[in-house]
C-alpha positions as CSV (number, residue, x, y, z in Angstrom):
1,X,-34.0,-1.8,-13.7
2,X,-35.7,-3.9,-11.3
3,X,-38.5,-1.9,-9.3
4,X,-37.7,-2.8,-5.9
5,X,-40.7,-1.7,-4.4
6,X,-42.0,-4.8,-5.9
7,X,-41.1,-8.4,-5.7
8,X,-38.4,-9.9,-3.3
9,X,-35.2,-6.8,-3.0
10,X,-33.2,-9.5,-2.1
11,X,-32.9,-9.9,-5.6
12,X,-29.8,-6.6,-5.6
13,X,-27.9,-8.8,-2.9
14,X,-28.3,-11.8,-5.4
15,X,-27.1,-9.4,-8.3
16,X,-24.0,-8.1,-6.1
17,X,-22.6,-11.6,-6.6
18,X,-23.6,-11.8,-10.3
19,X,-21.8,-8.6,-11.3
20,X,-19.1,-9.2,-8.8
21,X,-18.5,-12.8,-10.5
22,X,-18.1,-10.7,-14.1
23,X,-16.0,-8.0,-13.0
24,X,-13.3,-10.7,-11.4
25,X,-13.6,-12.6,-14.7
26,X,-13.2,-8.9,-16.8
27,X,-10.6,-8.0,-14.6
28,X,-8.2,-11.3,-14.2
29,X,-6.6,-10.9,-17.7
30,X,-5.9,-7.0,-17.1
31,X,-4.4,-7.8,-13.6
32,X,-2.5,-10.7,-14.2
33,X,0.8,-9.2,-14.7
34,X,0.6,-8.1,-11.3
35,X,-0.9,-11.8,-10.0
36,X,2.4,-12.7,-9.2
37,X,4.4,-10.1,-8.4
38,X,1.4,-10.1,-5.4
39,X,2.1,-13.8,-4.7
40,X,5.0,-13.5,-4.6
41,X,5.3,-10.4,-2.0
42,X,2.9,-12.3,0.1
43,X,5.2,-15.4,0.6
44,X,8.4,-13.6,1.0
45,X,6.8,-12.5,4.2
46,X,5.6,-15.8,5.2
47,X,9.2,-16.7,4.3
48,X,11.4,-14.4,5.9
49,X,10.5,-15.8,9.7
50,X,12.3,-19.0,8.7
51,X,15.4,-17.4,7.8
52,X,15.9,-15.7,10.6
53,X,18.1,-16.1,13.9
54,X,16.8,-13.9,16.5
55,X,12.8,-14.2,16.7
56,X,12.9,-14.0,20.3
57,X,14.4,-10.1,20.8
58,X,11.2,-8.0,21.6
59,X,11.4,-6.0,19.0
60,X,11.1,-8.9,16.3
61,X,8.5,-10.7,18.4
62,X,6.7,-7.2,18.5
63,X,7.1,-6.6,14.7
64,X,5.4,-9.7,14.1
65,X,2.1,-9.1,14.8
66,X,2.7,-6.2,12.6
67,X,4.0,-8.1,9.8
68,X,1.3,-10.7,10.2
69,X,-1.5,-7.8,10.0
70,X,0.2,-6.6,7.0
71,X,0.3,-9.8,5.3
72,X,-3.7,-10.2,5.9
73,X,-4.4,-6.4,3.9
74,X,-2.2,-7.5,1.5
75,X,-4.7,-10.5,0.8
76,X,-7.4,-8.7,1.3
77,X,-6.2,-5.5,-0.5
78,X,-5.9,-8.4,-3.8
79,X,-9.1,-9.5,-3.3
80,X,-11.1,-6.4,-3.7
81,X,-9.1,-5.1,-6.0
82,X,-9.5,-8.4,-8.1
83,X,-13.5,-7.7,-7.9
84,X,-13.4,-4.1,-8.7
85,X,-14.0,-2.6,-5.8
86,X,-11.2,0.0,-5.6
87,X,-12.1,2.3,-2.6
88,X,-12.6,-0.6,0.1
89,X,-9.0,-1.8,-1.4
90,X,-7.5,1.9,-0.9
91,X,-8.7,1.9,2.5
92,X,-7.3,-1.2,3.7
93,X,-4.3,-0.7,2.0
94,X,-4.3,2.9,4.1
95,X,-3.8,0.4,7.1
96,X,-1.5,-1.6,5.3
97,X,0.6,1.5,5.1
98,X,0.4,2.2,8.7
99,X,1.4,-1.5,9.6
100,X,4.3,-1.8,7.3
101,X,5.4,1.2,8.7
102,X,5.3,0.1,12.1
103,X,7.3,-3.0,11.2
104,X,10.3,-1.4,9.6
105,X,10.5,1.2,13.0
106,X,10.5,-1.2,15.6
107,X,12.0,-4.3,13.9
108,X,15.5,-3.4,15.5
109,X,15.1,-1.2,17.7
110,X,14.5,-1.9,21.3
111,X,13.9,1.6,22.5
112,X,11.1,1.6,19.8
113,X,9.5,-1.6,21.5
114,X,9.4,-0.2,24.3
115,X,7.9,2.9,23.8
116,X,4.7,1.0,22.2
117,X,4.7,-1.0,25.4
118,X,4.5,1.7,28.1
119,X,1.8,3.2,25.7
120,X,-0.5,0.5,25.9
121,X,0.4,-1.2,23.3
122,X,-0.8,1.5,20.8
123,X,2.0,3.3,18.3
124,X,3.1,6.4,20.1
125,X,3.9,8.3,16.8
126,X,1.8,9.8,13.8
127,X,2.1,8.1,10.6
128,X,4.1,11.3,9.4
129,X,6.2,10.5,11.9
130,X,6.9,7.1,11.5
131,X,6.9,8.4,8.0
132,X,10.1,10.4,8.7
133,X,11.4,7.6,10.9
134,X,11.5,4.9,8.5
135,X,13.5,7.6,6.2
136,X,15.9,8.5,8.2
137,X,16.5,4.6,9.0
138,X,16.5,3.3,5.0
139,X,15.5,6.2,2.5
140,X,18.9,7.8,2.3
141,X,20.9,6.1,0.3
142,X,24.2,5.9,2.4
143,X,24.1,9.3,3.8
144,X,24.8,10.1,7.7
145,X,23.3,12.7,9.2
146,X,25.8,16.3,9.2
147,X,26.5,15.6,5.7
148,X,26.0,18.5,3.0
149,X,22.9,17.4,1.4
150,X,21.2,14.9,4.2
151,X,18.6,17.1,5.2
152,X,17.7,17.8,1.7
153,X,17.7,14.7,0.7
154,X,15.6,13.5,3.9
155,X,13.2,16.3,3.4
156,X,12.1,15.6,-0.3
157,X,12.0,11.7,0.1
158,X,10.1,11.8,3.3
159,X,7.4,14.0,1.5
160,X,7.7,11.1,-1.0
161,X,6.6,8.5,1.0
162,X,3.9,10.1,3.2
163,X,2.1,11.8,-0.3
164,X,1.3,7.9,-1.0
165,X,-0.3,7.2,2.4
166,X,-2.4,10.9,2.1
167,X,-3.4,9.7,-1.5
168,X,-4.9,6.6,-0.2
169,X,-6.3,8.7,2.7
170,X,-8.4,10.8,0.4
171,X,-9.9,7.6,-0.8
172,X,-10.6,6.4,2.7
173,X,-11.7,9.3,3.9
174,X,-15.5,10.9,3.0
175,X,-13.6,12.8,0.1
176,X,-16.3,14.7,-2.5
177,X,-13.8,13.5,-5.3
178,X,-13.7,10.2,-4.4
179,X,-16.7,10.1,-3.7
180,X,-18.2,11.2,-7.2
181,X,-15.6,9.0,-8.9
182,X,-17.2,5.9,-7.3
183,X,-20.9,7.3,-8.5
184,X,-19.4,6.3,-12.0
185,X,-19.6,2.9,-11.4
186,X,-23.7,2.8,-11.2
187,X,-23.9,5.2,-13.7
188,X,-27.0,4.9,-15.9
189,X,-27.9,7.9,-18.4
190,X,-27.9,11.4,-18.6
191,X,-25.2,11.2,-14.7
192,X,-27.9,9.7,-13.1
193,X,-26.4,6.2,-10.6
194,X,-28.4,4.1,-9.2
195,X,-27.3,4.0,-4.8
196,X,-25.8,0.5,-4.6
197,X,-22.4,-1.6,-4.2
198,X,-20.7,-2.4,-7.7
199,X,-17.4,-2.7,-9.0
200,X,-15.3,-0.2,-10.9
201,X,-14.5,-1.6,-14.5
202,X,-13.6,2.1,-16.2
203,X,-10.1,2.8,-17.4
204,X,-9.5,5.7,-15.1
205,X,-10.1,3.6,-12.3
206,X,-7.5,1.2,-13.6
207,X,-4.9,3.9,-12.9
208,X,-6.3,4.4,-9.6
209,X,-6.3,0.2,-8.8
210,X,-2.2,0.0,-10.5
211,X,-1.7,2.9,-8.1
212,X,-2.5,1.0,-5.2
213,X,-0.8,-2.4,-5.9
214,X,1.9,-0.7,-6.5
215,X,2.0,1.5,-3.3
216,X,1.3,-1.8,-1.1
217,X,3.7,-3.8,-2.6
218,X,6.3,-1.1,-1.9
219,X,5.3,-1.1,1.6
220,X,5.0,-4.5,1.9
221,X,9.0,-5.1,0.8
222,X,10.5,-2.3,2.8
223,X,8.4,-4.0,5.9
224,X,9.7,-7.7,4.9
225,X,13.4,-6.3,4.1
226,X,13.1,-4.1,7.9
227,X,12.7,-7.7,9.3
228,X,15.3,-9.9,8.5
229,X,17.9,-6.9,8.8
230,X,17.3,-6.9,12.1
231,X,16.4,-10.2,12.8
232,X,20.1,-11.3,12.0
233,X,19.6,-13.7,9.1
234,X,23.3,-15.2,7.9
235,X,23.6,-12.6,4.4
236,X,25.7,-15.2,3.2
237,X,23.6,-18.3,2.9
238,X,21.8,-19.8,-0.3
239,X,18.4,-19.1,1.2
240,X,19.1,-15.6,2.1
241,X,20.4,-15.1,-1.9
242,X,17.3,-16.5,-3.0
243,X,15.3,-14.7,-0.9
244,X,16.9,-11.2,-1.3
245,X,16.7,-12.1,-5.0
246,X,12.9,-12.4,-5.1
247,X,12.8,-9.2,-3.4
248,X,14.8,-7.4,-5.8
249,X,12.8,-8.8,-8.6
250,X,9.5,-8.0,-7.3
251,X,10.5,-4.2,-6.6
252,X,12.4,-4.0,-10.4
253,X,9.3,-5.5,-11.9
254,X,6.6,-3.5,-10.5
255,X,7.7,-0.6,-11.2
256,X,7.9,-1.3,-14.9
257,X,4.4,-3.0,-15.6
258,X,2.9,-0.4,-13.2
259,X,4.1,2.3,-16.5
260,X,2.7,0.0,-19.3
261,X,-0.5,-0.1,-17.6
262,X,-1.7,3.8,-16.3
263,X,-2.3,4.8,-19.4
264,X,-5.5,7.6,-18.2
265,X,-4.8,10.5,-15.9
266,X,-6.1,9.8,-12.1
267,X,-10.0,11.0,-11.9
268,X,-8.2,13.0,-8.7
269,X,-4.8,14.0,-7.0
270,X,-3.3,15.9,-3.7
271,X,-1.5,18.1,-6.1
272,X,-3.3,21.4,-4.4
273,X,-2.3,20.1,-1.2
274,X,0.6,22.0,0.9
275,X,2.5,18.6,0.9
276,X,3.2,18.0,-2.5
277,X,3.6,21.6,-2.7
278,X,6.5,21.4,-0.5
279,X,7.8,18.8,-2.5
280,X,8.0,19.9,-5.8
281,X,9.5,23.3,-4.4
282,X,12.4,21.1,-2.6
283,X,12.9,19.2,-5.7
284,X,13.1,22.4,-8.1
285,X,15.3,23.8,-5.3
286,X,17.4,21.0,-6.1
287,X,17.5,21.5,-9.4
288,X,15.4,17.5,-10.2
């Protein structure tokens, strides 16, 4: 290791770029089942603008600048990710989250739009509750509200979705777990590191990387899918079949490479918190 108390210590800047070159050459073959499953979630958004008949309601011109944010962590989210560096990806992908959801709750809904206006333009809810929001307006499968098992069924899928978003948040957040996991990466001997950026090659931090592509490009979908519902594309037209085709594809295929690939357990989980808790309580309750 370089002493940099002599010499030029712009030589570690210089080596960033070095290592970060290798990693995304290491890294390309691993990822590139998921190259275009990224792709092609990234242009469906771009997409699903042109196919649509009402972009001047306020709610889809407000959602836009949502879906337009989201489609800019989804980029960026592939690029760190394709370099190794897995915590700065989690983090972005935590806004990501937050974006997506604020697509799918005001896309359609005026009284939505409104509410974020007369707040100065900020969201007026907590990601749990647009969390519970967007689950009450897509995660149920058919069911109305007073039937038998609606508020079972909105209780355990809500959890569902929000346990993703406080997984990434313990990433994002100054998290001792995380933290130590990202040590590993400058590890030299004997669990000493060396205090510096580099990128995570390790298997466990594979898991952690399949994780969040998978997450965002679950996010990403639901957002795009919010859109043209509301945005009153004609269901019936060859683009819309393509389109809605693409999307189905994209959500069947992740899930399935996502399995092939986490083959080591995550380096660390929420399942001590009281949220997964009261999860798997409702779903043994349930008798899943």
């Amino acid at each position: 290791m370089k002493d940099i108390r002599k010499g030029d210590p712009g030589w570690f800047w210089k080596a960033c770029t070095d290592i970060e070159n290798g990693a995304k050459k290491s890294l390309s073959d691993v990822l590139k089942p998921f190259d275009m499953l990224i792709r092609d979630c990234y242009e469906s958004g771009i997409i699903v603008p042109t196919l649509s008949k009402e972009l001047k309601e306020k709610d889809i011109l407000l959602s836009s600048f949502y879906l337009k944010r989201v489609l800019t962590d989804l980029r960026s989210i592939w690029l760190l990710i394709s370099i190794g560096y897995t915590s700065q990806a989690a983090s972005v992908a935590s806004s990501l989250f937050e974006n997506a959801l604020a697509v799918s709750c005001i896309a359609g809904s005026q009284e939505n739009s409104e509410k974020v206006l007369r707040n100065n333009g900020d969201l007026p809810w907590s990601v749990q509750n647009l969390v519970k929001m967007y689950t009450k307006k897509f995660r149920l499968d058919g069911l109305k509200e007073g039937e038998q098992n609606y508020q079972e069924e909105y209780e355990i899928r809500w959890r569902e979705v929000y346990s993703h978003y406080k997984w990434l948040c313990k990433i994002k957040h100054p998290t001792l777990r995380s933290l130590v996991h990202e040590c590993k990466s400058t590890t030299v001997k004997n669990g000493l590191y060396v205090i510096m950026a580099a990128p995570d090659l390790s298997l466990n931090d594979l898991s952690i990387k399949i994780i969040i592509i998978t997450v965002v490009i679950s996010r990403v979908t639901e957002a795009i899918r919010s859109y043209i519902i509301a945005s009153g594309c004609d269901n019936n037209s060859d683009d819309y079949k393509i389109f809605n085709k693409r999307i189905e594809d994209i959500i069947s295929t992740v899930g399935e490479v996502s399995k092939r690939f986490i083959k080591a357990p995550l380096p660390f989980t929420i399942r001590d918190s009281k949220l997964v808790e009261e999860y798997a309580q409702l779903r043994r309750k349930k008798g899943d």
